[in-house]
N, C-alpha and C positions, 0 to 999 in steps of 0.2 A: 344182754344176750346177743351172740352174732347169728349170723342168718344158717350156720353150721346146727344152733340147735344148742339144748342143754338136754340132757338123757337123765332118769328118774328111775330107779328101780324099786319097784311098786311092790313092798317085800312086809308091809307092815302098815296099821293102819292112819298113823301118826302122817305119813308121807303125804295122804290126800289133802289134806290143809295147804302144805308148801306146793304141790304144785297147782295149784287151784288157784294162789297167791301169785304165782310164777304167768300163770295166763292171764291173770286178769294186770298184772304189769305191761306184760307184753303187749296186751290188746291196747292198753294206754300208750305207750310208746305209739304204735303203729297209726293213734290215731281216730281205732275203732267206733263207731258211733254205739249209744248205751242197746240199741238191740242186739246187733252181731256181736256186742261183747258178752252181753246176758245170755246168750246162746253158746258161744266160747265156754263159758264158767259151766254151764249145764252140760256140755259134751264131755269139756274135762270129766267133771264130778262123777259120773254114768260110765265113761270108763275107767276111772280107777276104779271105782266102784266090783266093775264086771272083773279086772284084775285080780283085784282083793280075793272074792269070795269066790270065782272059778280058774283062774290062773296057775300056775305052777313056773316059776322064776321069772315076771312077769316084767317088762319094761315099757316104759313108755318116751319118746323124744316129740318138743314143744319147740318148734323153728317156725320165722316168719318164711311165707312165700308173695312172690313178686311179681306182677306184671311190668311193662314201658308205665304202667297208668294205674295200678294200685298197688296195694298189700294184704293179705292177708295173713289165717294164721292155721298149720296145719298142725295135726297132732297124728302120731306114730304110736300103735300099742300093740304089743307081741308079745307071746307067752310060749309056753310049753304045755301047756295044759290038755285037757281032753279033748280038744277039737270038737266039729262040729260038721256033722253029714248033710244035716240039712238045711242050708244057709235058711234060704227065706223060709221056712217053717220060724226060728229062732228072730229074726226080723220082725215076726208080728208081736205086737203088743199082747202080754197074757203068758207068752212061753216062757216057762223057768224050768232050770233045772236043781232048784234049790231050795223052792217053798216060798220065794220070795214073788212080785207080783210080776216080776217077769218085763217089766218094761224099759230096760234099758236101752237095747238095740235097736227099737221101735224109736226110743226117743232122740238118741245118737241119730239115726239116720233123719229125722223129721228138722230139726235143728242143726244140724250142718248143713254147706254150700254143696260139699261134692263127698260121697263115701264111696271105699269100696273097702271089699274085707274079702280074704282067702283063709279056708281053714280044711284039715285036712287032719279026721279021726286018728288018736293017737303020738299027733306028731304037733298041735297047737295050731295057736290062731295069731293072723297080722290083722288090722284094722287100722287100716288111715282115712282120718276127714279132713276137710280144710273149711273153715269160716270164713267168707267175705263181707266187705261193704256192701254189695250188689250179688248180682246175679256171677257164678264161679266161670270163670276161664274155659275156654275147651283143655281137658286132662292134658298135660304134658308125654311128650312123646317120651323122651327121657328123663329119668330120676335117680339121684342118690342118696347114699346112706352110710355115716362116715363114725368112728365111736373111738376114742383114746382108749392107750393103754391103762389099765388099773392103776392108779394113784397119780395120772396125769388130770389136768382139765381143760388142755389142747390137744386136739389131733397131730401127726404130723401129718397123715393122708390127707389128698383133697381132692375134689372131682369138680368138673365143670361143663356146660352143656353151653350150644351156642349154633345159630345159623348165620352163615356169612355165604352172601349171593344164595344162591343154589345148597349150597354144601351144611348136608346136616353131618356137625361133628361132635364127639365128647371125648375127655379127657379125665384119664386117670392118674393119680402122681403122688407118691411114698416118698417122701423127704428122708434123707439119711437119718434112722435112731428114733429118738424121742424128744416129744417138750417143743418151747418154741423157736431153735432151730431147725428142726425139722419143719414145722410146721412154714415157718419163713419159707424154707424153698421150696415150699409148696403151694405157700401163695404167689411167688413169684410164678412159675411155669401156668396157675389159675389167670394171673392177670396179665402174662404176655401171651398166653392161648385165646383170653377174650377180645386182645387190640391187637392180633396177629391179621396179617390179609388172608383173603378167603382162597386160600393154598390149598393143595393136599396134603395128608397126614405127614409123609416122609421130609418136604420142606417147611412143615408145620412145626415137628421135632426138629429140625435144625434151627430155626425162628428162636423156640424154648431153650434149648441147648446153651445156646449164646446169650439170650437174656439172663441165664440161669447161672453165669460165671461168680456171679460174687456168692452163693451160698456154697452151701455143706455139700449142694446137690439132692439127689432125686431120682429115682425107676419114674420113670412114665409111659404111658402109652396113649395114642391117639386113633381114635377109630371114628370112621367115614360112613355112613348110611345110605345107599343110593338106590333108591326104590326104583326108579326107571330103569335103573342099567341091571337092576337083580344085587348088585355087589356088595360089598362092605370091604374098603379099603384100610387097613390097619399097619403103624407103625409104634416101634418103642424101643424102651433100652431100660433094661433090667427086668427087675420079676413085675411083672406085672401080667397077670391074668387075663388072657381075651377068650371071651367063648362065643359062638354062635347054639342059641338054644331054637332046638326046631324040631316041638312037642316034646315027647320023650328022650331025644339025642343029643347031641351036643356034639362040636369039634370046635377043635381048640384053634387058636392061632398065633402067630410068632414073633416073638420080641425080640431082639438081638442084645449080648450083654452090650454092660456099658451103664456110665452114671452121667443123667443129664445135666448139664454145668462142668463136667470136668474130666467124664474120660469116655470116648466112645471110638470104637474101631470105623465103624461105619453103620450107613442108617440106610435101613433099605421096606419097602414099602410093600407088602402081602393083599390080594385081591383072592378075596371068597366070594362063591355064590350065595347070595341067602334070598327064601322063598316067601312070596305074602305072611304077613304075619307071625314070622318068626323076632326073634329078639338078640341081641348082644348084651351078656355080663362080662363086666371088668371087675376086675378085683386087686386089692391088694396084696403081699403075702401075709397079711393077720388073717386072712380067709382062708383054710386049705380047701384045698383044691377037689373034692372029692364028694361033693355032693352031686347030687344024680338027678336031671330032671323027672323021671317016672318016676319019683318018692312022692310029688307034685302032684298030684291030678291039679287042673282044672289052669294050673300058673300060669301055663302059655296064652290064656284070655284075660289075666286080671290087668291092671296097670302098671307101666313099671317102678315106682314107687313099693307097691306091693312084694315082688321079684327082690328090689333090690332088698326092701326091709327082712323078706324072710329068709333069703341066702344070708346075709348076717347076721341072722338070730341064731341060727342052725352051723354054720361053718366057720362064723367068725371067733377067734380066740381072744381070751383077755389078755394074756402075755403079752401081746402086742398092739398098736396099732391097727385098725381096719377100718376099709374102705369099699362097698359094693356099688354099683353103676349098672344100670339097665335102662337099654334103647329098646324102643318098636316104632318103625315107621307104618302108619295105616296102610292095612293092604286094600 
C-alpha cells in the first residue's frame, strides 16, 4: 500500500473482512505495536460497520500518516447517507438510530489517537481517525485526498504539503490522462516541490517546470499561506482549481494556461488577502467546480482533512481522476 492510500467502497457486507485484513497488514508493515494495532482493527470494524447499516454509497480510504519520528495509520469514511444534526448527542454511547446498541461512535472516538467528523442533515457524513504508537501529532495544517479514475488503481493526481524556512506551501498536480504516466509526472513535480529551495510559488513552478521535462507533463498549482502578512501567494499552469473559503464565500484564484514540463507562455504569481481562519481548496479538474461552501455549515471549523475528504465525496467525478487539497493556517 503507498502512502496515497487504497479506497474501499463499503457497498456490501463481504467487504468488511478485506478491509479489516487490509488494516491489520498495514498496521504490521508500519510496525504498530499489538495495542494501537488492536485498536486500528476495532476502528475499522465500527466503521464499516456504521457504513453498512446507515450509509448510503459509502466509502472508506486506509493510508499510513507520518511524522520526521513515527507512523501511524488513518482511516477516511464518507457517505451520502442521512447525516446527522446532532454530532455529540450521536457520540455517546447508547445513541442508535437503528435498534442496534448504539456504540459505535462512542467506541471509534475512545480507541483512536485523533477523530474528527463533519456531518450535515441530508447531504452525509465524513469521519476521519488516525491511530498512533503514542500520543497523536498536533492536527495538520494541511491535508489531501486524491482517488483514480474508475478501472485504474493509480491516480495520476498528486498533492504535497511541505514547510521550507518560513514558507508554508502546497501543491496540486494532474499529470496528463490516466494510469502510471500520468501518475509519473506527478510524482515528479511531488518530489521536486519537496527538495525545491524555500522560493515563492511563481520560481517554485519554474523549479517544477524544468524538473518536469522528461514526463508527459502536468496542470499544477502552488499556493503560499502567510498568516502574518494576511496573504496567500498562488501560482500555476493549467486547470487546476484554487479557492480561498471564508465561511460561506469563496473566491477563486488564477492559474495561467500551460503544461508543466513542456509548454508554458509565462508564469506569474497572484497575491490574495485571506483572513484568521479561513482555508485554501485546490482541486483537480475530476472535481467540478461548483460546490458552495453554505451547503456546509460548521466546514470552516472542522480539519482540513475533513474539507478535503468531503469536497471529493460531493464534487469529485469517477470519469476521471481527482484530487482535493485544503490548508488553514491557525488564526
Amino acid at each position: 500500500m503507498s502512502d496515497e492510500g487504497t479506497w474501499f467502497r463499503i457497498d456490501n457486507t463481504s467487504v468488511a473482512s478485506t478491509v479489516r485484513r487490509a488494516a491489520d497488514r498495514l498496521a504490521e508493515t508500519l510496525g504498530l505495536a499489538e495495542g494501537p494495532a488492536a485498536d486500528l482493527s476495532i476502528v475499522v470494524a465500527e466503521m464499516t460497520s456504521n457504513l453498512l447499516k446507515h450509509a448510503v454509497e459509502g466509502s472508506m480510504l486506509l493510508r499510513p500518516v507520518r511524522t520526521a519520528e513515527t507512523a501511524g495509520v488513518e482511516v477516511i469514511a464518507s457517505d451520502s447517507g442521512p447525516g446527522m444534526a446532532d454530532l455529540p448527542r450521536f457520540m455517546r454511547d447508547g445513541h442508535t438510530t437503528s435498534g442496534t446498541l448504539g456504540i459505535g461512535l462512542g467506541a471509534i472516538a475512545r480507541r483512536s489517537s485523533w477523530c474528527d467528523m463533519h456531518s450535515v442533515p441530508g447531504k452525509g457524513t465524513t469521519l476521519a481517525v488516525q491511530v498512533w504508537p503514542g500520543a497523536a501529532p498536533e492536527p495538520a495544517w494541511a491535508a489531501g485526498t486524491s482517488r483514480p479514475i474508475t478501472g485504474e488503481q493509480i491516480s495520476g493526481d498528486g498533492y504535497a504539503i511541505r514547510v521550507a524556512g518560513d514558507r508554508h506551501q502546497v501543491l496540486v498536480s494532474d499529470g496528463l490522462g490516466h494510469g502510471p504516466l500520468a501518475a509519473a509526472a506527478s510524482q515528479a513535480a511531488v518530489n521536486a516541490f519537496r527538495h525545491a529551495p524555500a522560493v515563492p510559488p511563481a520560481a517554485l513552478v519554474e523549479n517544477l517546470h524544468r524538473a518536469m521535462s522528461h514526463t508527459r507533463g502536468a496542470a499544477l498549482a502552488i499556493a503560499e499561506l502567510d498568516a502574518a502578512a494576511g496573504l496567500v501567494r498562488y501560482a500555476g499552469l493549467g486547470n487546476i482549481a484554487g479557492t480561498i473559503v471564508e465561511g460561506s464565500s469563496r473566491r477563486g484564484m488564477i492559474s495561467l494556461p500551460g503544461i508543466a514540463g513542456h509548454q508554458r507562455r509565462q508564469i506569474k504569481e497572484f497575491e490574495y488577502p485571506i483572513g484568521p481562519g479561513a482555508a485554501v481548496v485546490m482541486h483537480s479538474d475530476g472535481v467540478v467546480d461548483r460546490w458552495a461552501p453554505g451547503d456546509y455549515p460548521g466546514l470552516s471549523t472542522v480539519s482540513p482533512v475533513l474539507v478535503a475528504a468531503t469536497v471529493l465525496r460531493d464534487a469529485g467525478v469517477r470519469r476521471d481522476d481527482a484530487c482535493v487539497l485544503a490548508a488553514r493556517l491557525p488564526s
